[in-house]
C-alpha positions in Angstrom: 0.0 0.0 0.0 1.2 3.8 -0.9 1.7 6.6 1.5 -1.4 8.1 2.4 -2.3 12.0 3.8 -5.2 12.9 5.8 -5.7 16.4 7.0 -8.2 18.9 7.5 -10.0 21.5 9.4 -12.8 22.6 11.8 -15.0 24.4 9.4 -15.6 27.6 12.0 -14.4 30.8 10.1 -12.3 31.5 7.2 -8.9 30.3 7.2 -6.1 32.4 8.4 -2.2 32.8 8.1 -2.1 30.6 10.8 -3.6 28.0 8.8 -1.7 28.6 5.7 1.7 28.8 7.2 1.2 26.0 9.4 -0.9 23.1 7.3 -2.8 24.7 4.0 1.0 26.2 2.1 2.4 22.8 3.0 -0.6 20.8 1.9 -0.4 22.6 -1.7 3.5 21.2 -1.6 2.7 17.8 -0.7 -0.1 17.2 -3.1 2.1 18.8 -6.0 5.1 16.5 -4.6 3.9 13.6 -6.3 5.1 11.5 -3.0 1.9 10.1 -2.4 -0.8 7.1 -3.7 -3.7 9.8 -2.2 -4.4 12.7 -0.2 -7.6 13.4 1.5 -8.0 17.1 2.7 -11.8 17.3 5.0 -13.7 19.4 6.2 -14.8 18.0 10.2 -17.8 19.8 10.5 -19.1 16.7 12.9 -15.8 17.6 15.4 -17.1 21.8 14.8 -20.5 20.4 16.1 -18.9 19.1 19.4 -18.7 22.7 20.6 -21.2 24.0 18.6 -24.0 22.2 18.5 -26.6 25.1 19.4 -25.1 27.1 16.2 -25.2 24.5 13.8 -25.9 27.5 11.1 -22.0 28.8 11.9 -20.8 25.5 10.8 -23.2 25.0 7.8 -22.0 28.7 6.8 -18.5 28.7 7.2 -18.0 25.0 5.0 -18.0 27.0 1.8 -15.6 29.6 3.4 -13.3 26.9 4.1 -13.5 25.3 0.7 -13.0 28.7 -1.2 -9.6 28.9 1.3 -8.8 25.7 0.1 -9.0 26.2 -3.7 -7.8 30.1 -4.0 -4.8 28.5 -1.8 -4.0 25.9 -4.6 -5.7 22.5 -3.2 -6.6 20.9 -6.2 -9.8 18.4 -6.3 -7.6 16.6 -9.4 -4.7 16.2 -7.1 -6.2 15.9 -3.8 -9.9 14.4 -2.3 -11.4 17.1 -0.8 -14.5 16.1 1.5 -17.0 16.8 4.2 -17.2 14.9 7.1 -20.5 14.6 7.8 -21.4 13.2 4.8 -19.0 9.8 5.6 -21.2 7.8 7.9 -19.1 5.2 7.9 -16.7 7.1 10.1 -19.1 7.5 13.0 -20.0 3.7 12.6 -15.8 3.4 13.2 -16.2 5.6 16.0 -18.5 3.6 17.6 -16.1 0.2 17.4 -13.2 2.5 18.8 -14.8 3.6 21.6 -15.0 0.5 23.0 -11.1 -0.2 22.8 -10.3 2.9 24.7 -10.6 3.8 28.1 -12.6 7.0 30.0 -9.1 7.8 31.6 -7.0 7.6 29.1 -8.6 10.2 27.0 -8.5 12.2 29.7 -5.0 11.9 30.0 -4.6 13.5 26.9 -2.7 16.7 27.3 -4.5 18.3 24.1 -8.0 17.5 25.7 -7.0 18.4 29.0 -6.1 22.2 27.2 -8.9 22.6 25.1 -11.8 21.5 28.0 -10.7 24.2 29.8 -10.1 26.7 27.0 -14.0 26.2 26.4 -14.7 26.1 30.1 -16.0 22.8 29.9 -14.7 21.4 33.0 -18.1 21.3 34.8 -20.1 19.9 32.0 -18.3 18.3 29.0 -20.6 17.1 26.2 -19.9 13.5 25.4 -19.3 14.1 22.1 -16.7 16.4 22.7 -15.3 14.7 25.3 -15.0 11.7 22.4 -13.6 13.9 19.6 -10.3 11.8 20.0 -12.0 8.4 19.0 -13.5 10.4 16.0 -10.6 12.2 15.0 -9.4 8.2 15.3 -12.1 7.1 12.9 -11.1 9.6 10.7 -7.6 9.0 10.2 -8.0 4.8 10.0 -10.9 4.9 7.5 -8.6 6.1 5.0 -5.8 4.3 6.4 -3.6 7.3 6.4 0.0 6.7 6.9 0.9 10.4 7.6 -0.7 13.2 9.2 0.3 16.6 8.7 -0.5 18.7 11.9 1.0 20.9 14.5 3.4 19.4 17.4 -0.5 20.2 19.8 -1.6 17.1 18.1 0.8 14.6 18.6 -1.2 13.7 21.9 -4.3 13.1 19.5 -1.7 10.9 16.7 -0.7 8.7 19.8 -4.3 7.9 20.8 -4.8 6.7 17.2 -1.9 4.7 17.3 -2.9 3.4 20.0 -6.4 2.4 18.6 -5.0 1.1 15.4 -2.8 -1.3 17.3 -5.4 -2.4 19.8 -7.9 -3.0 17.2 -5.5 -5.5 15.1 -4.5 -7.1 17.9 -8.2 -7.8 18.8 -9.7 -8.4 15.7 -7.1 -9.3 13.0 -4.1 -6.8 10.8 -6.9 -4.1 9.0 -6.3 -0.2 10.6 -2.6 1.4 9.8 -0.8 3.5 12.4 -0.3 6.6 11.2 2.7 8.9 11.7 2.6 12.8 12.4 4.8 15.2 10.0 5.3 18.4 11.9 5.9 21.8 10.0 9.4 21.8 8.6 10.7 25.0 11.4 9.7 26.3 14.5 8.0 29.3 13.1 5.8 27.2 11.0 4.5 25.2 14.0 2.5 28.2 16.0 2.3 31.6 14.6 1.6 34.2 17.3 -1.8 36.7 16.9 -0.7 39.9 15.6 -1.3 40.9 19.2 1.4 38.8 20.6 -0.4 36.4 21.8 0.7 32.4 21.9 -1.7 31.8 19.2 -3.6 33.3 16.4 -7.0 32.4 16.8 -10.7 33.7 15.2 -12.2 34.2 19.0 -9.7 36.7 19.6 -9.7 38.6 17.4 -6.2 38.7 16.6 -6.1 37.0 12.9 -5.2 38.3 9.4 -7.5 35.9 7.1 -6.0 34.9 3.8 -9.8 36.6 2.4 -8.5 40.2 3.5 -8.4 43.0 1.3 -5.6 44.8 1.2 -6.8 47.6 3.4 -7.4 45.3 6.5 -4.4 43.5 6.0 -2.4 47.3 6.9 -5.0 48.1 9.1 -3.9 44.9 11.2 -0.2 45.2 10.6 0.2 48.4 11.5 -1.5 47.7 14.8 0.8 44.7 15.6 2.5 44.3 18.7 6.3 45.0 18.2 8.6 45.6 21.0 7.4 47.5 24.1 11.0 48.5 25.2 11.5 49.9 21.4 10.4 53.8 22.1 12.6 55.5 20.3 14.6 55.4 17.2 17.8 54.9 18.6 17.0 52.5 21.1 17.9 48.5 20.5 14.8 46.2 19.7 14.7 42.8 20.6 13.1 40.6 17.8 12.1 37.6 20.2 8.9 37.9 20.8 7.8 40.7 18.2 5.3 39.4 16.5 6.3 41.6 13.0 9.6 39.5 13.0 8.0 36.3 13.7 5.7 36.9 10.5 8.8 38.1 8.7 10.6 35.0 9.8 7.8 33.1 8.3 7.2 34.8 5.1 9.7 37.0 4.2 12.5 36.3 0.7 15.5 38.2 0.0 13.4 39.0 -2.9 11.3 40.7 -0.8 13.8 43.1 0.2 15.6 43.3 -3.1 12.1 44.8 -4.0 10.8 46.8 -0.6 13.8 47.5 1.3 16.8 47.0 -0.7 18.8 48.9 1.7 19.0 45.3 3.7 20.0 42.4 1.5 17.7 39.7 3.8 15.8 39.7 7.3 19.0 38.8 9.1 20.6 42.2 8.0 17.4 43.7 8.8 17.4 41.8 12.0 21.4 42.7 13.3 20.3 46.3 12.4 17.2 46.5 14.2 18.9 44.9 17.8 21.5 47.7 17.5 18.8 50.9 17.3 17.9 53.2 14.3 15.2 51.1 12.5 11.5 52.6 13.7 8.6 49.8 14.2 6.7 51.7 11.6 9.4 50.9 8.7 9.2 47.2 9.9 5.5 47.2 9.5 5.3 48.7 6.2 7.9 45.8 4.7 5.5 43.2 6.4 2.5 45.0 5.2 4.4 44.6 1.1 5.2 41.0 2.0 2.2 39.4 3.3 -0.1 41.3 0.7 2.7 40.1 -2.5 1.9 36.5 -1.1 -2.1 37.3 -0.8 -2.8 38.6 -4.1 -3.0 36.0 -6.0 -4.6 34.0 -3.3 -7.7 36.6 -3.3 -8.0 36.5 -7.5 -8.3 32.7 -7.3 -10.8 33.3 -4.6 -12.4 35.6 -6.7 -12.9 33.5 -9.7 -14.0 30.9 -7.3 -16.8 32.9 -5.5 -18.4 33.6 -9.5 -19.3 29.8 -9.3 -20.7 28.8 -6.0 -22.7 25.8 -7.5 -19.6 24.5 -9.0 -17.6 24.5 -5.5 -20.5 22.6 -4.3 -20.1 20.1 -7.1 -16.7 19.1 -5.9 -17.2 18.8 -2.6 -19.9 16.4 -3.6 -17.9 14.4 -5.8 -15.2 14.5 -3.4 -17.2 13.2 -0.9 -18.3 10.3 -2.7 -15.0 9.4 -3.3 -13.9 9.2 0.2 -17.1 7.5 1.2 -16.1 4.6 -1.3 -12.8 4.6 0.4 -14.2 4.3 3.7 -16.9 1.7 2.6 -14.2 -0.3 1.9 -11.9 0.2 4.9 -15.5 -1.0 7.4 -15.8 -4.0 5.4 -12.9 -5.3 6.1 -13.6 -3.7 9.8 -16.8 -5.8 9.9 -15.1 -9.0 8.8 -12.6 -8.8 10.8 -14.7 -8.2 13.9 -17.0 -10.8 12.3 -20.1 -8.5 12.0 -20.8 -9.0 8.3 -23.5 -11.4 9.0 -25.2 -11.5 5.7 -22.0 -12.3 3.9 -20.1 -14.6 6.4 -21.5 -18.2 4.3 -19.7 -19.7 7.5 -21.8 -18.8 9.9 -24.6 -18.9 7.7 -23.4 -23.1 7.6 -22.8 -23.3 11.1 -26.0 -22.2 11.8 -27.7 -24.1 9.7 -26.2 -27.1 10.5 -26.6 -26.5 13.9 -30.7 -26.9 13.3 -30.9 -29.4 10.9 -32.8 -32.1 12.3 
């Protein structure tokens, strides 16, 4: 069997630079890398649901956000399987078998689950489902018996767990589920990109995101807000780049062609970078470069999107045929699931023998 990638996202709001420097640019690499048998790129609207399953409409809105992300970004539905969740049954019927090979303590030793319970102040009253997102996210991965997983170092907790469930499962029932391995984003930078307020993490419910659907005008309008250096008053003074988050997005986006066409007076970020720790380069400067670098890389992001948003119909065409397509590849995965576990009744002649042997008179 060939390598296999699975990867996706909780279809909540548009997709962000977080998202694109961390999983969607890589994504468009590895489907264009020609390393792979398949690829499978989803949409887990049924994991969305755990949290918000009183605003079912944010969910059922934001899918063909997500897909136009997807497509303006370069995923290609000739290249790649793009799908919905939901629309897989078989992958809650999977759940269902994994749950019972896993116990109640050790998903709550999960450090990832642990994190995100009390991010959603969930401690006092976890819904089930949520609670079981693991096991899905499980279901998801062996369906399509996925050998890699592309996804930030948070979720190697969650890769374990499936592991886990992959192994437990053929030692129960008989060699059917693979154990996937995780591939990580190739530098540090990649892994977590900070909110242009500083913060850990760029995230939608703060507020703190620049979407890869901005115009122009809110990407400066967001930039130039940014949190830089608070020690950095004046001109003169020395800056410290740790921490500032305009570096960090420099570090992660920023070519020497960049400056050869913005700020040729530096010949790369590290020049930039030597001069900016010794004083005499202002914030604002630093800002502007970003501002030229991130919209260069958007621009023809938002044309795609463009063309893409003439055609609505059409986007929901290939989500439907990809969706059918990884249904068939699931189908196939639970039949072997059910044989193995012996649950295919109406197609297991042996029991069907036995049985009818067992009453003959």
């Amino acid at each position: 069997m060939g390598k296999i990638i699975l990867t996706g996202d909780r279809p909540t709001g548009k997709l962000h630079l977080g998202h694109y420097v961390g999983s969607l640019r890589r994504r468009v690499q590895l489907q264009d890398s020609g390393d792979f048998e398949r690829m499978f790129v989803f949409m887990a609207d049924v994991q969305a649901l755990t949290d918000n399953a009183d605003n079912p409409e944010k969910i059922r809105q934001n899918i063909i956000e997500v897909a136009l992300d997807y497509l303006s970004a370069g995923l290609d539905p000739v290249k790649c399987t793009l799908f919905i969740q939901s629309q897989i049954p078989e992958l809650a019927e999977l759940t269902t078998y994994l749950m019972n090979l896993v116990s109640v303590s050790r998903v709550q030793r999960n450090p990832t689950v642990k994190t995100e319970i009390k991010m959603r102040n969930f401690e006092a009253n976890i819904p089930m489902g949520f609670f079981c997102y693991p096991v899905s996210q499980a279901a998801d991965i062996t369906a399509f018996k996925a050998t890699t997983v592309p996804a930030g170092e948070d979720q190697e907790p969650m890769i374990e767990i499936t592991r886990e469930l992959a192994r437990r499962f053929n030692q129960t029932y008989g060699e059917v589920l693979v154990e996937p391995n995780i591939m990580l984003p190739e530098n540090a930078t990649s892994r977590r990109l900070p909110g242009t307020d500083g913060k850990e993490k760029m995230s939608k419910s703060l507020g703190n995101c620049i979407y890869l659907s901005d115009d122009a005008d809110a990407v400066w309008k967001k930039v130039k807000g940014m949190y830089t250096d608070p020690t950095h008053i004046n001109l003169s003074d020395p800056g410290h780049v740790e921490g500032n988050a305009v570096f960090t997005y420099l570090d992660a986006f920023s070519t020497d062609q960049d400056f050869a066409d913005f700020w040729p007076e530096y010949s790369n970020l590290d020049a930039l970078k030597d001069a900016y720790t010794h004083g005499g380069v202002g914030d604002m400067k630093c800002k502007k470069l970003l501002n030229n670098v991130i919209n260069r890389m958007l621009d023809p992001i938002r044309e795609r999107r463009h063309e893409f948003e003439q055609d609505i119909p059409e986007i929901f065409n290939v989500l439907k045929k990809g969706s059918d397509e990884a249904r068939a590849a699931a189908a196939q995965t639970m039949d072997e699931v059910r044989k193995a576990m012996q649950i295919d009744y109406f197609n297991d002649a042996a029991l069907i023998k036995q049985q009818t042997d067992k009453y003959k008179k």
